[in-house]
Structures are given as structure tokens and as C-alpha cells.
C-alpha positions in Angstrom: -12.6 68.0 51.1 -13.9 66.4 54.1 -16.9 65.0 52.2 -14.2 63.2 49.5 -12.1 61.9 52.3 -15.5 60.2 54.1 -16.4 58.6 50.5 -12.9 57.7 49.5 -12.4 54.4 51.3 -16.2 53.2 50.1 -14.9 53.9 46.7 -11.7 52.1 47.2 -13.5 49.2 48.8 -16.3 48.8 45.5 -13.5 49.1 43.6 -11.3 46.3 44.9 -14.7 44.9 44.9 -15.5 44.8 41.6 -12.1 43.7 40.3 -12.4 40.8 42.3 -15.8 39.9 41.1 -14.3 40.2 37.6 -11.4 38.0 38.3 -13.8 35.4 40.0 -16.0 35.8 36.8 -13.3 35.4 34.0 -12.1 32.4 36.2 -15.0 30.7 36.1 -15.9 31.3 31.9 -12.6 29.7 32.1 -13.0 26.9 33.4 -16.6 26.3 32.4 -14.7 26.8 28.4 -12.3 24.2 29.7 -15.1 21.6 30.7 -16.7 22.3 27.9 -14.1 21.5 25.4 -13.6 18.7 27.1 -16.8 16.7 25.7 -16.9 15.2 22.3 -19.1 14.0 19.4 -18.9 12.2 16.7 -19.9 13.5 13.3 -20.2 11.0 11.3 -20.2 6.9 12.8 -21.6 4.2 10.4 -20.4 0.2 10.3 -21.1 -3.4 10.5 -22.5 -5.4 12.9 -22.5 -9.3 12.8 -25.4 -10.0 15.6 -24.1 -14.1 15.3 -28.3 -15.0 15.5 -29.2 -17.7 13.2 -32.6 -15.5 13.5 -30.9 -11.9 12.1 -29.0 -11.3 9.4 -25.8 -8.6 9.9 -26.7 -5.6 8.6 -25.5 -1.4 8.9 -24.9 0.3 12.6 -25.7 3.9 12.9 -23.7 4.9 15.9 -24.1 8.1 17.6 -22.4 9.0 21.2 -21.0 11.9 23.5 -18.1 11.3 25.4 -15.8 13.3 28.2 -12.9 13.2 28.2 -10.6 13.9 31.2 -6.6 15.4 31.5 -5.9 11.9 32.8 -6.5 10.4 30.1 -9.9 8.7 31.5 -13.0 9.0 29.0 -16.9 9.0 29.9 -18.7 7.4 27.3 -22.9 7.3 26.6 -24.3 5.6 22.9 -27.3 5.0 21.4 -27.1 3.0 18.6 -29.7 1.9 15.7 -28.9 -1.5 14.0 -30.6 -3.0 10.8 -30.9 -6.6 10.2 -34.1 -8.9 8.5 -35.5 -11.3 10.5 -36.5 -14.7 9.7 -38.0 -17.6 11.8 -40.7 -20.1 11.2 -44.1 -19.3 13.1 -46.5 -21.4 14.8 -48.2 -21.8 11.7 -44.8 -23.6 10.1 -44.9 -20.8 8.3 -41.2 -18.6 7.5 -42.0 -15.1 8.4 -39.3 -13.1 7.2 -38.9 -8.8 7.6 -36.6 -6.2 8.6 -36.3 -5.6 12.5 -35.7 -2.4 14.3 -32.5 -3.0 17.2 -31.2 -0.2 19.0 -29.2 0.3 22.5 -28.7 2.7 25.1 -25.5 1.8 26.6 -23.0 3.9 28.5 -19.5 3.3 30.0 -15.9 4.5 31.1 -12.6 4.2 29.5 -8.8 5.0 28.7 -7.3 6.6 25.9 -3.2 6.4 25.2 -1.8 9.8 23.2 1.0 9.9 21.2 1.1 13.3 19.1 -1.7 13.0 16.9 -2.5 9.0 16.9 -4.7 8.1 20.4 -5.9 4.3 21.1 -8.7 4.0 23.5 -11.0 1.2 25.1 -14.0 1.5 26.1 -16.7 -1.1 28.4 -20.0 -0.2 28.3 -23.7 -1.4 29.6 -27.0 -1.3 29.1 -30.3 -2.3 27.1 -31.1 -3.2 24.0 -34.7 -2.3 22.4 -36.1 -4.7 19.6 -39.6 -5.9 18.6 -40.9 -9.7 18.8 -43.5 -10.5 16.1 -46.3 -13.0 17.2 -47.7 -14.3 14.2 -51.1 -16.0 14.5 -53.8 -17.2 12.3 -57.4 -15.8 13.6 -60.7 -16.3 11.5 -58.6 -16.9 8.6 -56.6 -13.7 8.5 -52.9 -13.4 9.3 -52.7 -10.8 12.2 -48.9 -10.3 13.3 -48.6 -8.6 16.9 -45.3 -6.7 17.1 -44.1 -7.0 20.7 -41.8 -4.4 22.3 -38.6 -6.5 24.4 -35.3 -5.5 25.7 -32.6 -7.5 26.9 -29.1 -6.3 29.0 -26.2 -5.6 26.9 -22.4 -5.5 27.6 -19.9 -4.2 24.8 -16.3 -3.5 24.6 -14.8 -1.1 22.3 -11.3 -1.0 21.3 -10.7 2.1 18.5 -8.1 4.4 17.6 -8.3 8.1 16.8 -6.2 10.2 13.9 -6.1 14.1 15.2 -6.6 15.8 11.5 -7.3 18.8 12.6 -7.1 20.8 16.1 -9.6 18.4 18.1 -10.8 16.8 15.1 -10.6 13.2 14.9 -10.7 10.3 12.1 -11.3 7.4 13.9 -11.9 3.4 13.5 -13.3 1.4 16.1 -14.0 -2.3 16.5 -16.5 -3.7 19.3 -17.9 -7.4 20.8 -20.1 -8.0 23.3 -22.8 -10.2 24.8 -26.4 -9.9 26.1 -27.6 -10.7 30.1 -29.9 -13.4 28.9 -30.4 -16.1 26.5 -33.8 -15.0 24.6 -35.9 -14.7 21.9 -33.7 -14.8 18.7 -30.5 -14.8 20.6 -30.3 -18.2 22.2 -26.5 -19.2 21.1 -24.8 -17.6 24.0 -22.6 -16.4 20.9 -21.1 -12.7 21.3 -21.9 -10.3 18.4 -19.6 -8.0 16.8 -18.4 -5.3 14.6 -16.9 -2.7 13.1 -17.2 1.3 12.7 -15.4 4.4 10.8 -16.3 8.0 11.4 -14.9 11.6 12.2 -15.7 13.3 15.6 -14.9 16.5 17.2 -15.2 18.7 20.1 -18.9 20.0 20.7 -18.5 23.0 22.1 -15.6 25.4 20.4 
């Protein structure tokens, strides 16, 4: 009897000890469940992009992007995006070199999104850099060698889109963009802004 009353209390004590662990755990699988459901992809983003270069021709934009989005409405955005277009410019061989150019950009950003039931507008601003290649082509010892030069340039867009809820957290959604680059170079010159047009589902990532 003595021996249970000495070991009572330290039983008592791991006890109340473990239940709290278990409450702090489940609290925090909570919460980390909330934040997770809380960041969102989209599944399928394709469109048009009109790059307004009298070098490149518009051609398809792959878009792919996470976002979080927060109770208050706020959204964190991050792209990359692939763009296809054909070059053509005359060389310094008056020459037309003509050929399909790889464009892509790494751009991130913060926005707002409005809710009404199951139709949400958002608009997004978002910066960054845009990768393409810069073809030299030169005449040496009578052979055409073309040198394919890596170049980026800074990019700002703006994204204005709205959002049909289909589904619990799953989203149809259209979105139209414009924006400009840092600097005049290369095949962009015109100061013009280019712009676009996307359609696409997304959804939670994490269920």
C-alpha cells in the first residue's frame, strides 16, 4: 500500500503528461493540415501570349505556378512560365534568319482575391526575369556558324483572373495578364507591353 501511494502521484503526473503532449501534438497536425491546404496549384494552365516584338511572333504559354493563399483574402504567388514564338530578324550578313525561340520567366508576386460563394476575382503583380536565347549569326571560312547566346532581361506582369469553385477547392479559372520588361533590348526595343490570355483548372495541393 505504501509503495502504490509513493508511485501514485508520478503516475498521475506522466499521465497528465502525456495527454498534454497529445493535445499539443493533434494541435499542431492541425494546424500544419490547415497551412497546408492553404497552398494551391494549378492543373492544367495553357494560353496566348502576344509579346508586341516586331522580332517574335505570338505564340502558346505554358503556365505553371504555386500560390498561398491566406484567411484574409491575401494570395502569395510564384510562376514559371514557358513561351513559344519564331523569331525572325535580318543578320549581319543581310540575311533573314528565321527559327523558333525558347522564352521562359521566373516571376513571383502578392495579391488579393474577392469571394462570393463559388465565383472569386483576384489580381495579382508580379517580378522577375525572363530567360531567352540571342542567336549571332556569322559567316567564318565560308560556313554559317550561328552562336546561340543565353540573356535575361527584368519582367513586371499583372494578372487580373477569376476563379469558378466546381468542386470543394477545385477551381476553373480564366485569367488575363500585361506587363513590361526593365530594359529596352535585343528584340524588345518598342517599349510596347506584351500580353495575354490563359484558361486552366487548379486545386489544393495537399488534401
Amino acid at each position: 500500500m505504501k509503495n502504490l501511494k509513493s508511485i501514485l502521484p508520478k503516475i498521475t503526473l506522466l499521465s497528465l503528461l502525456y495527454c498534454c503532449s497529445v493535445v499539443v501534438a493533434n494541435a499542431q497536425v492541425q494546424a500544419t493540415s490547415d497551412l497546408a491546404q492553404r497552398f494551391f496549384v494549378p492543373a492544367i494552365q495553357m494560353g496566348y501570349i502576344n509579346h508586341n516584338s516586331s522580332n517574335i511572333s505570338d505564340g502558346i504559354m505554358i503556365q505553371t505556378s504555386m500560390e498561398y493563399r491566406t484567411r484574409k483574402h491575401l494570395l502569395f504567388r510564384g510562376n514559371y512560365d514557358y513561351f513559344r514564338g519564331r523569331l525572325s530578324m535580318n543578320t549581319n550578313i543581310n540575311q533573314t534568319y528565321s527559327a523558333k525561340i525558347p522564352l521562359s520567366e521566373l516571376i513571383g508576386g502578392v495579391g488579393y482575391r474577392v469571394t462570393e460563394k463559388r465565383h472569386n476575382l483576384f489580381l495579382v503583380a508580379q517580378t522577375g526575369i525572363r530567360f531567352y536565347e540571342n542567336p549571332s549569326v556569322e559567316i567564318s571560312n565560308g560556313n554559317l556558324n550561328i552562336d546561340q547566346k543565353d540573356e535575361t532581361v527584368g519582367t513586371m506582369r499583372y494578372t487580373l483572373g477569376y476563379e469558378y469553385e466546381v468542386f470543394n477547392s477545385v477551381f476553373l479559372n480564366s485569367e488575363i495578364f500585361v506587363g513590361h520588361l526593365y530594359q529596352n533590348k535585343d528584340f524588345w526595343q518598342n517599349s510596347k507591353p506584351f500580353y495575354g490570355i490563359t484558361f486552366g483548372v487548379s486545386s489544393r495541393f495537399f488534401w
